[in-house]
N, C-alpha and C positions, 0 to 999 in steps of 0.2 A: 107901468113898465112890467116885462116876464123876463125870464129868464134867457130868450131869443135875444131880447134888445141887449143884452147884456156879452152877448158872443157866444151863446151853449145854447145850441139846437138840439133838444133831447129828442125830437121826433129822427131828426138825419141818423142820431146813434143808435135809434130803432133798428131805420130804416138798412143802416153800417150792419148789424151785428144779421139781420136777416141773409146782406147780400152773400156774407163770407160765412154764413152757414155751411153750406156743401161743403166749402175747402176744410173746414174742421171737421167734420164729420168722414173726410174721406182719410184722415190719418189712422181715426180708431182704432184701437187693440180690442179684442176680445174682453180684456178685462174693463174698457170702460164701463161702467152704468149709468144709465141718467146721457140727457145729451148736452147741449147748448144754451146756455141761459139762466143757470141757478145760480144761486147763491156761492156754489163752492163746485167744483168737479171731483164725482166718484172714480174712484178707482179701484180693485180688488187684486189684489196680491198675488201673483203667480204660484204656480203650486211646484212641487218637486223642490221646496229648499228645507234644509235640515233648520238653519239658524242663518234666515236670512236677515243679510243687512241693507240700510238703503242709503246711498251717498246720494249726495243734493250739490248744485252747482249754478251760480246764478252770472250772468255778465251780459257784456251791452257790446254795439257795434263800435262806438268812438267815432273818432269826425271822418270817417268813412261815409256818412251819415252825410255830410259835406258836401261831397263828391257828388251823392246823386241827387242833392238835390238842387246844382249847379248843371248838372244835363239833364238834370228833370227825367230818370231812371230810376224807378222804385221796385222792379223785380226780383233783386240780389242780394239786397242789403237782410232780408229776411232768414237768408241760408245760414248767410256767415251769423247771424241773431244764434240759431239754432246753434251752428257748428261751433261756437265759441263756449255751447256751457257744454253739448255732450260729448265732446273732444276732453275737456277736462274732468269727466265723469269715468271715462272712458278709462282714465289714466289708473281708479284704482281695480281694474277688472270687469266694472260694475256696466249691468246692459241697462240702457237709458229707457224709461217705459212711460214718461210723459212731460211734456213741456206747458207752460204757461207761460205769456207774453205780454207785455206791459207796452201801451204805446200811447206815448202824449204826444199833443198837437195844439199848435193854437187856434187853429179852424178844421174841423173834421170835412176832408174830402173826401167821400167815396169812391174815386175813380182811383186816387193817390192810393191811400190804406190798403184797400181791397187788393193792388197790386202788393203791398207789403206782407199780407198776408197771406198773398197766395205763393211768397217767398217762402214766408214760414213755415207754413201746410208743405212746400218741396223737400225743407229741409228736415221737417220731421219726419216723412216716407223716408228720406235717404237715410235715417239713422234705426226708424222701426221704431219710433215712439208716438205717441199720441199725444195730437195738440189738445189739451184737456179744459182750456178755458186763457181766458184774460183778461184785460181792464184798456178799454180805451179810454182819456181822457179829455176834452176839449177844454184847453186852458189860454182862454184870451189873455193877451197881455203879457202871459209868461212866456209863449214864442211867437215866432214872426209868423204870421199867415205863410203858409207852402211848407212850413220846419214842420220834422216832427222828430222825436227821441223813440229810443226803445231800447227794452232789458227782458231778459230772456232766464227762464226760469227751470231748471231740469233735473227728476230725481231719478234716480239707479237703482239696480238693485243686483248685490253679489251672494254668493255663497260666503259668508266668514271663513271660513277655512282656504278657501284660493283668492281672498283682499290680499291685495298688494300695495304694502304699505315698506319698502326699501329693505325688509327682515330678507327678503328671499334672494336678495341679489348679493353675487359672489364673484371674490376675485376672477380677472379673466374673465367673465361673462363681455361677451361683443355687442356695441352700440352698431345699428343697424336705422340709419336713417331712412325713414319715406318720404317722399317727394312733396312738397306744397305744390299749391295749384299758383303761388306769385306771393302777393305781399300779406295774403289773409287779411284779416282787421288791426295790423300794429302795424305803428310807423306810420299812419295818414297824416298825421299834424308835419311830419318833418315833409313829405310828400310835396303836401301842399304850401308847404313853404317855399319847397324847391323849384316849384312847378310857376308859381307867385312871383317869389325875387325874380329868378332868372328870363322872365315873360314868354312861360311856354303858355299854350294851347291846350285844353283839355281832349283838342280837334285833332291835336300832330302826330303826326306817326313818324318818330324817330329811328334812322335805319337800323340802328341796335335792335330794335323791336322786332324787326322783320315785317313790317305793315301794320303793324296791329297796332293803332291808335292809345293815347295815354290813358281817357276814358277806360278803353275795352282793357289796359292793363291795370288798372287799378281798381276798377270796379268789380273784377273777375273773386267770385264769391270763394267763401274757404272751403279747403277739403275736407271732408265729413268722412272720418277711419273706422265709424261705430262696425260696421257689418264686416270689412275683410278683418281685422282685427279679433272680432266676436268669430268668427269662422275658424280662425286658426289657433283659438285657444279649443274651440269645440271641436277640430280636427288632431287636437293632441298636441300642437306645438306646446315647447316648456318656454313662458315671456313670465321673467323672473322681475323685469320692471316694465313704467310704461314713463313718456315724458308728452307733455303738449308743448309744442313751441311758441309761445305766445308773447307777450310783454318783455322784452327783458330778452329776449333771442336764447338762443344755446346758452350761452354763461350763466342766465339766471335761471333756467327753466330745467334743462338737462340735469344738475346735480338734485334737484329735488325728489328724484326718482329713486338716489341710491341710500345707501345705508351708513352707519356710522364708520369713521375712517377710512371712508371709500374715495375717490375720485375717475374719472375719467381722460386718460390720454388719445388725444384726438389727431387721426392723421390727416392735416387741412388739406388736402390735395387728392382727398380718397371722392369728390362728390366735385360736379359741374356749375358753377354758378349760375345760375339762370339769369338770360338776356337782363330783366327789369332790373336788378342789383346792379349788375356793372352798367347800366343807364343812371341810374343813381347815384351810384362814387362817381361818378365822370360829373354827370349835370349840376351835381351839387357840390362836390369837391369834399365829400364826406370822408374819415379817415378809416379806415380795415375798423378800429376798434369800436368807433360808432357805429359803423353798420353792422356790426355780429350783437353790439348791446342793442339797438334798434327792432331789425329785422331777422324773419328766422332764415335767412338768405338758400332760399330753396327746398327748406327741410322743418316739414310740420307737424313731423311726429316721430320721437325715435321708440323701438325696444329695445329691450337688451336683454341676451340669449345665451346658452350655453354655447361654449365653441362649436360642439358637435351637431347642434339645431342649425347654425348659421346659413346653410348652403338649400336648407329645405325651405326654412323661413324666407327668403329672399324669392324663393322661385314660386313662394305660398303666393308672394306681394307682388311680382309681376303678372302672374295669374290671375288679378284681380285689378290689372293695370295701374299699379303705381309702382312707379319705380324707384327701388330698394337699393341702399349701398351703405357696405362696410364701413363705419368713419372712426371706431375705436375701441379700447376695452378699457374695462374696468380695472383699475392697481389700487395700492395704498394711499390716502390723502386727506388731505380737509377739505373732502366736500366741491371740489372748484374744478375745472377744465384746465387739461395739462398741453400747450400746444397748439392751439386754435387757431392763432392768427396764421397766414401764408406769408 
């Protein structure tokens, strides 16, 4: 017997890391050294920082993961890989400058991966980081042939002096939410619950949607805020915090931005829910309060600004097509959301 009769074709993951060559190499920064295939991936420090620091971020897709591989859709899932650690990197000021990618499988398909990679490679052009290396695995037994996992690896780097760690954020500073691009990577397990019990289709296009099939709304990868974000702090806006919307919706995600005895009062009625949320409380009979702990119900990134930035910043974030709105400010509290539900 070798190592083939056993499920682990080391010639295919030869043959794997040849074919997604180009897509890694076309992320590159400047500062990489060295290309594809060592040991470890170089990288060299940018220059102009006094006392630089480097924030690190690491996360996975979740049973998003599911989905495509129940339509047999491996394009997407790579973005949101990307968008889910440099969205959280992003949060302490810090500019994402390379990622690393973990993906196991119980049968290495080239035609499958190479799609998932060339997600990845998308998702790091749209952030301006370098995919700097990774580890495919082929692990018989431990998944179903067609399954594969993945975990997504990404480090920063900020000036120390402009980190944002909740010190700079001040009573009355305004939460300013941006738009999600739909459900990003949380909430798929209750998705496909709902989608399950109730015997929808992954096929149907439910008229709340407006045509657009439950696949195309749920597969639809997350929004990646590295660049207009980085633009409008290097155009001079003042963003005294940042939030990622993630796990845990607004109530858990939001307060982790501010400062000690701070809180946020939220006006529920200042932002549009988007179609796919009220398809959800409807189809599944979800309550307001699950869905705001759940999902980030339309809003995948907030700042928070001085009053008198508000009106610049907002027209900064249309300009950049996403669209920005008012939902609160900052008062006295412990920490929590004042308001939220409608």
């Amino acid at each position: 017997m070798d190592y083939r009769d056993a499920g682990v074709d080391v010639e295919a993951g030869r043959a794997f890391v040849d074919q997604i060559r180009n897509l890694v190499h076309s992320t590159f920064r400047p500062e990489v050294i060295g290309g594809l295939g060592g040991f470890g991936g170089c990288f060299q420090l940018p220059g102009g920082f006094k006392e630089p620091v480097l924030v690190s971020g690491t996360d996975g897709v979740g049973t998003k993961l599911k989905i495509a591989h129940i339509i047999n859709r491996h394009d997407t899932v790579g973005i949101d890989l990307v968008a889910m650690c440099v969205n959280d990197v992003l949060t302490s000021g810090a500019e994402p400058l390379f990622f690393l990618d973990y993906v196991a499988t119980g049968k290495l398909d080239k035609k499958q991966l190479t799609q998932v990679v060339a997600g990845i490679a998308s998702g790091c052009k749209q952030a301006g980081c370098a995919l700097l290396g990774g580890e495919t695995a082929e692990m018989p037994g431990f998944y179903q042939v067609g399954e594969y996992d993945l975990a997504g690896f990404c480090v920063g780097i900020v000036e120390k002096s402009r980190m944002l760690n909740g010190s700079q954020v001040q009573m009355g500073d305004v939460a300013i939410a941006l738009a999600s691009s739909g459900v990003h990577s949380n909430g798929l397990s209750l998705v496909r619950k709902i989608i399950s019990d109730r015997s929808f289709a992954w096929s149907d296009s439910p008229q709340l949607l407006g045509g657009e099939t439950l696949q195309e709304a749920f597969l639809k990868p997350t929004r990646i805020y590295v660049k207009p974000v980085l633009a409008a702090l290097q155009a001079g806006l003042e963003i005294h915090g940042m939030a990622h919307i993630t796990g845990g919706g607004l109530p858990e995600n939001l307060p982790r931005c501010l400062g000690k005895g701070q809180a946020i009062k939220i006006n529920p009625n200042s932002w549009t829910i988007p179609p796919v949320f009220q398809w959800l409380t409807q189809a599944g009979a979800v309550s307001p309060q699950a869905m705001y702990n759940t999902f980030n119900m339309g809003i995948g990134f907030v700042v928070l600004v001085p009053p008198q930035q508000v009106n610049q910043t907002i027209s900064h974030f249309q300009s950049q097509n996403i669209p920005a709105d008012t939902i609160g400010e900052v008062i006295a509290g412990d920490g929590t959301l004042v308001g939220l539900l409608r």
